[in-house]
C-alpha positions in Angstrom: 0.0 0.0 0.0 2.5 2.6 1.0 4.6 1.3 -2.2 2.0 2.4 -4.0 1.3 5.2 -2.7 5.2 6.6 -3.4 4.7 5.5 -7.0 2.0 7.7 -7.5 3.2 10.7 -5.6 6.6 10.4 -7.7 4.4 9.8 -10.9 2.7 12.9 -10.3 6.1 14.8 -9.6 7.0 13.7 -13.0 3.9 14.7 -15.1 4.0 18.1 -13.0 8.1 18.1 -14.2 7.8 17.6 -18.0 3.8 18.8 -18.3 5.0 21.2 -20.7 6.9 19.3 -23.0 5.8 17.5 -25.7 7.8 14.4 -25.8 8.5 13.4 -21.9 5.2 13.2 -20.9 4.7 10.2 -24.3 8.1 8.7 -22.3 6.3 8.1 -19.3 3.6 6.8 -20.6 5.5 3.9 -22.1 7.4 2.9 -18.9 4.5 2.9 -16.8 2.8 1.1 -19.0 5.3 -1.6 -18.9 5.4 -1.8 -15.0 1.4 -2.6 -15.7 0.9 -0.6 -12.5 -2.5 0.8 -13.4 -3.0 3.9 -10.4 -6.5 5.2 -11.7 -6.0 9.0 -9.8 -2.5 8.7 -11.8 -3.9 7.5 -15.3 -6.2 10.5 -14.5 -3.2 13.5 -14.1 -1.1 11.8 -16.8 -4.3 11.8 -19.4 -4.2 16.1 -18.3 -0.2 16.0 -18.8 -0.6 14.6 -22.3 -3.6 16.8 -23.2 -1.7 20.3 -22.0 1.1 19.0 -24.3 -1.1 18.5 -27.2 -0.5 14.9 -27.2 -4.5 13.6 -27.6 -3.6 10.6 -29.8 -1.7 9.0 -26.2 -4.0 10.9 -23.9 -7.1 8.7 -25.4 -4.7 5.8 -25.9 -4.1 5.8 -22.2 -7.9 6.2 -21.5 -8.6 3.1 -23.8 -6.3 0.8 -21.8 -7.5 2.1 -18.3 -8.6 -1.0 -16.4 -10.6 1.1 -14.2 -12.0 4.2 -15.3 -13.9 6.6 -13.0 -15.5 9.5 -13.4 -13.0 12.0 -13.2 -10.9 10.0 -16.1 -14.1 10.4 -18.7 -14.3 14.4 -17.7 -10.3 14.6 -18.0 -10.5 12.8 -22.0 -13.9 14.8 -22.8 -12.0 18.2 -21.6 -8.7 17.3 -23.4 -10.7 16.8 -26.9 -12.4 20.1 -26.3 -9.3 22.1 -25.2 -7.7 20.8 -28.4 -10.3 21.6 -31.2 -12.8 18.3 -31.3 -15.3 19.1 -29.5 -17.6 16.8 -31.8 -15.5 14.0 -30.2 -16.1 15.5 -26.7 -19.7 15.2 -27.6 -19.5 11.5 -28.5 -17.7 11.0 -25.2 -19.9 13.0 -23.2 -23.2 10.4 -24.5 -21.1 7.4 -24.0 -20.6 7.9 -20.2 -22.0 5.3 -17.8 -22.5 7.9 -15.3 -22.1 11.7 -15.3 -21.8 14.8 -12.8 -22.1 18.3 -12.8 -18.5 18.5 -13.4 -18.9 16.5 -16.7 -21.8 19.1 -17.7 -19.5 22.0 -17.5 -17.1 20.6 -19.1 -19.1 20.3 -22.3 -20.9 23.5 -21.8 -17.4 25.1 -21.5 -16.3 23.1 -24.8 -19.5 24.1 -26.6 -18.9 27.5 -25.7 -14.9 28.0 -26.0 -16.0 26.6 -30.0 -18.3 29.3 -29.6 -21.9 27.3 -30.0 -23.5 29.3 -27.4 -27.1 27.3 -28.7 -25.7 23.7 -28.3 -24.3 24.8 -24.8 -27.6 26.1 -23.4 -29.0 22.6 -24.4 -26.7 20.9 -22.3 -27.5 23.6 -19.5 -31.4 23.2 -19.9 -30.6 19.2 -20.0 -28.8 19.4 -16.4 -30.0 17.2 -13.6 -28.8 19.7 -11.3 -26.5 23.4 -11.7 -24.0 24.9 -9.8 -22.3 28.2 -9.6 -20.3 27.7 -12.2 -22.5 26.0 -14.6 -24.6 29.5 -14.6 -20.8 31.2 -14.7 -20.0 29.8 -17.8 -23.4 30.1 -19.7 -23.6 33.7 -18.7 -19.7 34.0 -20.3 -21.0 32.2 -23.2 -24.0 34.5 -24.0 -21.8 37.7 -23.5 -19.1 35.9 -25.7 -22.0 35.6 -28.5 -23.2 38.9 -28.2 -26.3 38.2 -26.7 -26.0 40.1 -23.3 -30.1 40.2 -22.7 -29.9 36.1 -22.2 -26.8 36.8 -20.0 -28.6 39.6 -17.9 -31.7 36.8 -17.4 -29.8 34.2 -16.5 -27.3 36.6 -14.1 -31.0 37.3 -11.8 -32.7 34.1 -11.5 -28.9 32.3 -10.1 -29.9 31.1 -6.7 -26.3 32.1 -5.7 -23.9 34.4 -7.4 -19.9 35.0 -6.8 -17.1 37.2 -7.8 -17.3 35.5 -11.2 -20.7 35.7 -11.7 -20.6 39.4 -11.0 -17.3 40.2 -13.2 -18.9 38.0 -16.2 -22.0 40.3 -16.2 -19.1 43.8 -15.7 -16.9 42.8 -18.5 -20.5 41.9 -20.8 -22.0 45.4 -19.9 -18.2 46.8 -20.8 -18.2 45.0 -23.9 -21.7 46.8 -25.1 -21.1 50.0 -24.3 -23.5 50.1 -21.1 -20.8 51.6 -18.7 -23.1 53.0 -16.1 -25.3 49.4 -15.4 -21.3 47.6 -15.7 -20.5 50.3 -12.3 -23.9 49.9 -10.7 -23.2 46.0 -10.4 -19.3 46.4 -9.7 -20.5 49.2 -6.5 -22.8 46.7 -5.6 -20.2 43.7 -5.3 -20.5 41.9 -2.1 -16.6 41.2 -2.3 -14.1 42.2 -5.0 -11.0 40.5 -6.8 -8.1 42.0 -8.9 -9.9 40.6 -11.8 -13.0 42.5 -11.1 -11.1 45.9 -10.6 -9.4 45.1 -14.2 -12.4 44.3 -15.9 -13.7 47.4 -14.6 -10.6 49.4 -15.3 -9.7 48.0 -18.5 -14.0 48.8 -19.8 -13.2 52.6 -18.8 -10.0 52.7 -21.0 -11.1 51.2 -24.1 -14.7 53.3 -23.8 -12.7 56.1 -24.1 -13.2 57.5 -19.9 -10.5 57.8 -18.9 -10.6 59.9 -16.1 -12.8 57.7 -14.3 -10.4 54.8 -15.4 -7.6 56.7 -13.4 -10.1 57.4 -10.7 -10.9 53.8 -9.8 -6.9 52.8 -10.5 -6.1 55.0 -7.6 -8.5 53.1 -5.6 -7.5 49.9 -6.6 -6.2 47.6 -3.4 -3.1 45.5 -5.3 -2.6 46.7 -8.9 -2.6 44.3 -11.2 -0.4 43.6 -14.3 -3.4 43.9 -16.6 -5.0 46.7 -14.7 -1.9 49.0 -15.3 -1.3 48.3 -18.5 -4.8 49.0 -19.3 -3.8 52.4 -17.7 -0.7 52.6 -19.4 -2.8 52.3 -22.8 -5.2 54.9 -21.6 -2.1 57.3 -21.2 -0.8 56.6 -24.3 -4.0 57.1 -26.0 -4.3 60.5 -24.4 -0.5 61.5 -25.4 0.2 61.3 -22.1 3.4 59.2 -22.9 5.5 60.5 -20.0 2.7 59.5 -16.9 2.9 56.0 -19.3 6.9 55.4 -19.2 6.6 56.1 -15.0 3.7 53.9 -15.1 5.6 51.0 -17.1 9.0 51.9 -15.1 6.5 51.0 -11.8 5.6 47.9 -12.8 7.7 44.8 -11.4 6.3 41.7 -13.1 6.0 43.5 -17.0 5.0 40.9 -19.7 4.8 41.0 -23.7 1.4 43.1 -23.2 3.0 45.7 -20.9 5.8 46.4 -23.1 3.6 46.2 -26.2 1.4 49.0 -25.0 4.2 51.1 -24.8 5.7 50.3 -27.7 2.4 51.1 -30.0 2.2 54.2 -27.4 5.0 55.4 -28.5 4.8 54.6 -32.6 1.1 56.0 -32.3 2.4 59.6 -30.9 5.0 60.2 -33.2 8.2 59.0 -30.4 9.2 55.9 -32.6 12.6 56.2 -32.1 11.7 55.6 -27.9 9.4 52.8 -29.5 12.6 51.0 -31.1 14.7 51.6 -27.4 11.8 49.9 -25.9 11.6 47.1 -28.1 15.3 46.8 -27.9 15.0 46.7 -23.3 12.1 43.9 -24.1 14.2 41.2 -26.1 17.0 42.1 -23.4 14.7 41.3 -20.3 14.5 37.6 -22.4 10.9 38.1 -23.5 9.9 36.7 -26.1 7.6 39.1 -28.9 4.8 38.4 -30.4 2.4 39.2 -33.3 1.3 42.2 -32.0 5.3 43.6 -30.7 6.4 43.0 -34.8 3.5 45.4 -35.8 3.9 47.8 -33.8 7.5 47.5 -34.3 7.7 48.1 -38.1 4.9 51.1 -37.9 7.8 52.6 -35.6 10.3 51.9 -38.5 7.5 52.9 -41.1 7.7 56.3 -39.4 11.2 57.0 -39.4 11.6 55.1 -42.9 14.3 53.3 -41.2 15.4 50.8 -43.7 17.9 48.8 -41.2 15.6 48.9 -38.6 13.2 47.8 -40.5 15.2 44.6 -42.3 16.3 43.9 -38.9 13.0 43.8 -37.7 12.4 41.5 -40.7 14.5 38.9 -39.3 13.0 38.5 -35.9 9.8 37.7 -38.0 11.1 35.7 -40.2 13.2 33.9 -36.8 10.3 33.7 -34.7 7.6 31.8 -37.6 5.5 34.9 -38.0 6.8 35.6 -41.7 3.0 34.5 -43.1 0.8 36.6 -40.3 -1.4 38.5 -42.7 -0.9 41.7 -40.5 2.8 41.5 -40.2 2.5 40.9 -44.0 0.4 44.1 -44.2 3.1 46.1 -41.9 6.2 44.8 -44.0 4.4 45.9 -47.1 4.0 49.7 -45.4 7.4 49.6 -43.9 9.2 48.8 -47.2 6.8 51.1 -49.2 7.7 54.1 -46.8 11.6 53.3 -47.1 11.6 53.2 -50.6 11.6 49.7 -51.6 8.5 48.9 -53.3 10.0 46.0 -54.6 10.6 44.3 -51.5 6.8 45.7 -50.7 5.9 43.3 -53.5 7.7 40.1 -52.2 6.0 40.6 -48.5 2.6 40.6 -50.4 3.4 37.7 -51.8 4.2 36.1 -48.3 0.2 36.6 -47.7 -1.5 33.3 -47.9 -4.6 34.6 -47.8 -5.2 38.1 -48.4 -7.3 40.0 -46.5 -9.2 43.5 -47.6 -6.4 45.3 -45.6 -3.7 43.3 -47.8 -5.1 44.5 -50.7 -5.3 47.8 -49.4 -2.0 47.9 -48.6 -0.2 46.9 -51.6 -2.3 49.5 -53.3 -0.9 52.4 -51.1 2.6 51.6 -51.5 2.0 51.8 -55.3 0.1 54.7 -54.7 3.0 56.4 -52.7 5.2 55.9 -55.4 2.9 57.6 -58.0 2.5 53.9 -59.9 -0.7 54.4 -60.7 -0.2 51.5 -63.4 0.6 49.1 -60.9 -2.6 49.9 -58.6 -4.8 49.4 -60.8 -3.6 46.2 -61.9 -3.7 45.0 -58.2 -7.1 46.7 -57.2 -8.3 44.6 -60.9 -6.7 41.7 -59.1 -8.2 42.4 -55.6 -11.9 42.0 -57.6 -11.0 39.0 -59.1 -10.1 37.7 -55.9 -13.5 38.4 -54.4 -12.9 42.0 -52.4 -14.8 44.7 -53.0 -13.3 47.9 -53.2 -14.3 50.2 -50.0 -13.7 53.7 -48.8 -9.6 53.4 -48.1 -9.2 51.8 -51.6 -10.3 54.4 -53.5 -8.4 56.6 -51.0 -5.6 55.1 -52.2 -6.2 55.2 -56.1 -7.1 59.0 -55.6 -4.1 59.6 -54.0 -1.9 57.1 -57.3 -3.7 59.6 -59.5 -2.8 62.6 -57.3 1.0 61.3 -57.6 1.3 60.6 -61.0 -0.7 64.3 -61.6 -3.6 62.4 -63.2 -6.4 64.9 -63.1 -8.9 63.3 -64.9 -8.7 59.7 -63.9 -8.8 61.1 -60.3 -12.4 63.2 -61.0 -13.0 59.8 -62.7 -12.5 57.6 -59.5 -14.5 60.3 -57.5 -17.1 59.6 -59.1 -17.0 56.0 -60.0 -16.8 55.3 -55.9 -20.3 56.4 -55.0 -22.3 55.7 -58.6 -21.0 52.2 -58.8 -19.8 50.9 -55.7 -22.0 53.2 -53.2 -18.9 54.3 -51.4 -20.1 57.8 -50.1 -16.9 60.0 -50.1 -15.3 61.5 -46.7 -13.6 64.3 -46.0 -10.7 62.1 -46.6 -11.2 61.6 -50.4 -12.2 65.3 -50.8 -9.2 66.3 -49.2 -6.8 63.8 -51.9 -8.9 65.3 -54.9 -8.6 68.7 -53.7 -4.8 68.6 -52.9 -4.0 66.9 -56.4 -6.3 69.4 -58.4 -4.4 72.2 -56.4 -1.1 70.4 -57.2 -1.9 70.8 -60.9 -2.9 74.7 -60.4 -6.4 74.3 -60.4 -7.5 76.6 -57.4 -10.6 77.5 -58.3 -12.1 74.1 -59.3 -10.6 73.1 -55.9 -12.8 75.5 -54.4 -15.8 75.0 -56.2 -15.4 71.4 -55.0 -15.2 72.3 -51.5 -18.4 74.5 -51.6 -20.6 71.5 -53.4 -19.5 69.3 -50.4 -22.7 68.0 -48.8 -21.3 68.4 -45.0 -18.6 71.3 -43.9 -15.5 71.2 -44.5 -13.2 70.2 -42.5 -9.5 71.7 -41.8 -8.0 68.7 -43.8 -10.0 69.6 -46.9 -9.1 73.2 -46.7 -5.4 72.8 -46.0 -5.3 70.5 -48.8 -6.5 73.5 -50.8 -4.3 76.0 -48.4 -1.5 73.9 -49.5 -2.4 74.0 -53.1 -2.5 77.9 -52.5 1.3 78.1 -51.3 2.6 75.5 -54.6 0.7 78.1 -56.3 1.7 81.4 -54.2 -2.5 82.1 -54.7 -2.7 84.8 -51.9 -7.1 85.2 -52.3 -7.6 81.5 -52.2 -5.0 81.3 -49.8 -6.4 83.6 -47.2 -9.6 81.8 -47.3 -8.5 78.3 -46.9 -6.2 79.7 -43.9 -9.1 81.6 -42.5 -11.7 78.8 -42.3 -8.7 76.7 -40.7 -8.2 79.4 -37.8 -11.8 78.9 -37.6 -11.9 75.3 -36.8 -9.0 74.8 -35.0 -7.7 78.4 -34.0 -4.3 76.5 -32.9 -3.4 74.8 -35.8 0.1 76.6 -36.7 0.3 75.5 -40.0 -2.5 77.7 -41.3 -0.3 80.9 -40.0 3.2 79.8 -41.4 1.8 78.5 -44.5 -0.2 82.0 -45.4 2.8 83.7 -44.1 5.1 81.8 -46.3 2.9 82.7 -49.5 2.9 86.7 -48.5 6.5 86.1 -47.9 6.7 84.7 -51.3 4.7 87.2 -52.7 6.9 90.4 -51.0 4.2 90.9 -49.2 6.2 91.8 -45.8 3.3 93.9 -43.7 1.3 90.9 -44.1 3.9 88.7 -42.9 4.0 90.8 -39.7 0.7 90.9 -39.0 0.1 87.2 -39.4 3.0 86.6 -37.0 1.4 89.0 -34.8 -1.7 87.6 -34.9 0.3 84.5 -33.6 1.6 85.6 -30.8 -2.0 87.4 -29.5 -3.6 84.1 -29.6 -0.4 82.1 -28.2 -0.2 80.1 -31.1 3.4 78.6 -31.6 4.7 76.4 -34.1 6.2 73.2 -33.2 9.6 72.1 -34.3 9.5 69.8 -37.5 11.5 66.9 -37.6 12.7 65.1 -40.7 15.0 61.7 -39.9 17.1 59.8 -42.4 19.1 56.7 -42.1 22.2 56.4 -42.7 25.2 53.5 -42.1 22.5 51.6 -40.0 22.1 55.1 -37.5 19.3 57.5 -38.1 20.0 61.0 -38.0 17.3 63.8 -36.8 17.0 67.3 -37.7 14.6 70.0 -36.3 13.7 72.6 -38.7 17.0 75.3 -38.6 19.1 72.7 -36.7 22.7 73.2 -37.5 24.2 71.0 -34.3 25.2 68.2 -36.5 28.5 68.2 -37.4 28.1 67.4 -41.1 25.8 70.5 -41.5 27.9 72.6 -44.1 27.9 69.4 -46.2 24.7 69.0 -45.6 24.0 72.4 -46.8 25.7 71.9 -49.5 24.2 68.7 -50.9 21.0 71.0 -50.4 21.7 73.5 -52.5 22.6 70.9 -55.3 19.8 69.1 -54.8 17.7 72.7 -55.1 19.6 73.7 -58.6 18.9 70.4 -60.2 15.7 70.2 -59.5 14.8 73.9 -61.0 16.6 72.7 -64.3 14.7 70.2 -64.2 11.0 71.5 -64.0 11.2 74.5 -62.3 10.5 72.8 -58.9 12.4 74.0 -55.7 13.2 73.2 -52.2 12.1 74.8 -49.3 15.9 75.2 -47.8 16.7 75.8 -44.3 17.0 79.5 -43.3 20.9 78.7 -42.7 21.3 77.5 -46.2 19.3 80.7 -47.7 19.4 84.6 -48.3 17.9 87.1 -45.7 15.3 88.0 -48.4 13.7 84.2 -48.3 13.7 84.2 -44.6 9.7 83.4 -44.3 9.8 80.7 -47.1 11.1 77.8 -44.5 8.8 78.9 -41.3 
């Protein structure tokens, strides 16, 4: 007896040992087979071993030997089907046991509702002899999963007896559908709270966009959680806020691939994507290992700074860590090459795509677009069709903006108008912004204008600095003080508008002008922020703020400016708009 009962204890020492890994756990099984010592409670755990390792062909080859199976072996071999995609097996099981209990009904509601067949579960749920707790737990998480938060709000009142689970089940559904108010009404009337229920709560603030109150409740929070702060750390970042994030993140002891992801994307999404790299970089040297969601926001960090080594190097750990077919890496290597300049190697990562998605398509359209190869995107949005995918809003975004590039006026009035009468794509402000900016591009102001007045909303200050912009290629004062007043009207911060109107009076000789718009400036505290421009070069990337003449190659850079600026007016009579430390006095406004 007591032999026995060592065997089994060092049996289950062993499956607890190599549980993770794939081929000790198939070891075992063959020695203890051949000591014919058949331990039912072991049989059991080793049955769970091989099912966590993915091994269900030895898992059910162990349960068809057992001598002596109990209950707890069928709801261990019905589970392990489940948890590893055959639930229709776990069904066939579930009818074929002598005797079941309430464990073995949710274990096949769970199954039914992890394969999300919410109906087929609540059959099994109605079917029950008897319910627990968590039998109601994990219906009402199956109805919220499914969308169907009524039938999870029934079922939540007519429990006999509800726990923390039950409770957080019914927060995170409310979260989930918007109804933030009736989520805090049942989380403030909690008899007892767990971390998870403070996340859930926490988290449902952040992504509903109220954040204050999200703070509000994080001060309050007993013991912070991991996924609790970097649900904060998300909010912050989604605010700009990116400084309160980094203290946040630098707080947190236990940070996983999630923490540092939300800082990462943090940083890409507010325009810091060289501290995005850094960040990365301090991940992979804590030993974590990335993931799909790290790569993407990775390469829209190198997509950004059209950092080509980053980028290739970024490449690798993709292609190192089996992620090299992920449709959205695909879509972000596409983007990342596009924006560096390689739109051949944009191809080849399209190609990667196994199955192409409506973003995919979308995708490989814009980087031909960027180029101005408006050939090239049409022949892929022709190919996109053929494949099935109708064209939506950001496609013809995309083929207005190929047109705009490759200064086709008429194909891009063409496109306008082929989106709405054939495809019922009702233009945004978006696509009126792309054709107003490429009919200003081509000197044609005034249908630019006429455009904007036929719009069937107002206008927003995209579509009129599109046309403000159009106005200063064109050094239009008229237009140009319109477009720049209606922007100071919508946003009566936005800089641009002043240094772009004062760059066309500048152009124009127009100096009292210039003065006044400056001064107007300063009355309303309106200040221009620095512009940075970044380019990589022997694997480091270089910054520059607009009049920056710390780096120590600047009179070479100057130089290669001025070249630059000369060759292109041979060309076509197209400038640059040099740094005031490259130029005369008398262009001083041309470069605000």
């Amino acid at each position: 007896m007591l032999a026995s009962f060592i065997s089994h204890s060092k049996f289950q020492a062993l499956l607890h040992l190599h549980s993770t890994n794939l081929h000790c756990p198939h070891q075992i099984h063959f020695k203890f087979l051949a000591t014919a010592t058949y331990n039912t409670v072991a049989c059991n755990a080793k049955i769970i071993s091989l099912s966590r390792a993915g091994n269900i062909e030895a898992a059910r080859k162990l349960f068809d030997e057992m001598p002596n199976k109990d209950v707890v072996s069928w709801n261990s071999i019905i589970t392990a089907y489940w948890q590893n995609g055959f639930l229709q097996e776990s069904k066939t099981l579930f009818r074929s046991m002598p005797s079941t209990n309430v464990v073995s009904w949710n274990s096949i509601i769970s199954g039914c509702i992890e394969h999300d067949n919410a109906d087929d579960a609540y059959e099994y749920f109605t079917s029950m002899p008897e319910r627990n707790t968590a039998s109601y737990n994990s219906m009402i998480s199956g109805f919220v999963r499914s969308g169907r938060i009524q039938e999870a709000s029934r079922l939540f009142e007519i429990m006999p007896k509800r726990n923390v689970i039950s409770y957080t089940a019914m927060i995170d559904g409310y979260m989930q559908f918007g109804d933030v108010e009736r989520a805090r009404l049942l989380f403030d009337s909690m008899p007892c709270r767990n971390v998870v229920s403070w996340t859930v709560m926490i988290r449902g603030y952040v992504e509903s966009g109220r954040f204050e109150e999200a703070s509000e409740l994080f001060r309050k929070m007993p013991e912070k959680s991991v996924v609790a702060t970097t649900a904060m750390i998300t909010g912050f970042c989604k605010e700009g806020r990116m400084e309160e994030a980094r203290v946040l993140f630098d707080k947190l002891r236990n940070r996983d691939c999630v923490s540092f992801n939300a800082l990462i994307s943090g940083y890409a999404q507010n325009g810091r994507s060289e501290e995005a790299l850094k960040v990365h970089i301090q991940m992979l040297q804590t030993g974590l290992q990335p993931d799909h969601a790290t790569f993407i926001s990775v390469l829209t960090a190198c997509s950004n700074l059209a950092s080509l080594s980053e980028g290739t190097q970024t490449h690798t750990l993709v292609l190192k860590h089996g992620f090299n077919s992920h449709v959205s890496i695909c879509n972000a290597l596409v983007t990342m090459y596009s924006k560096c300049g390689c739109i051949f190697d944009s191809v080849s990562a399209f190609g990667h795509v196994r199955s192409p998605n409506i973003v995919s398509w979308n995708t490989i359209i814009a980087a031909f677009a960027q180029h101005g190869l408006y050939e090239q995107a049409l022949a892929y949005f022709k190919q996109m069709q053929l494949n099935g995918f109708d064209p939506d809003g950001i496609t013809f975004l995309s083929m207005l903006s190929a047109c705009g590039h490759a200064g086709l006026i008429n194909e891009s009035m063409n496109w306008f108008d082929l989106m709405e009468r054939n495809y019922k794509v009702t233009p945004t402000s978006e696509h009126y912004a792309c054709l107003v900016h490429t009919l200003g591009r081509a000197g044609q102001l005034e249908k630019a204008h006429s455009l904007i007045q036929r719009m069937p909303s107002k206008a927003d200050s995209g579509v009129w600095g599109a046309l403000l912009a159009g106005c200063r290629a064109n050094l239009n004062v008229e237009l140009g003080q319109i477009a720049a007043d209606k922007i100071m009207e919508l946003e009566p911060n936005n800089s641009g508008a002043y240094v772009m109107l004062s760059n066309i009076y500048a152009a124009r000789g127009m100096w009292r002008e210039v003065t006044s718009v400056r001064g107007l400036m300063k009355q309303h505290g309106v200040k221009k922020q620095p512009a940075y421009s970044w380019m990589d070069v022997g694997n480091e990337v270089h910054s520059f703020v607009g009049g920056d003449i710390s780096h120590p190659d600047i009179e070479d850079i100057h130089t290669q400016l001025k070249q630059i600026n000369w060759r292109m007016k041979d060309m076509n009579g197209m400038h640059l708009f040099l740094p005031q430390s490259c130029i005369d006095e008398t262009e001083l406004f041309s470069c605000m």
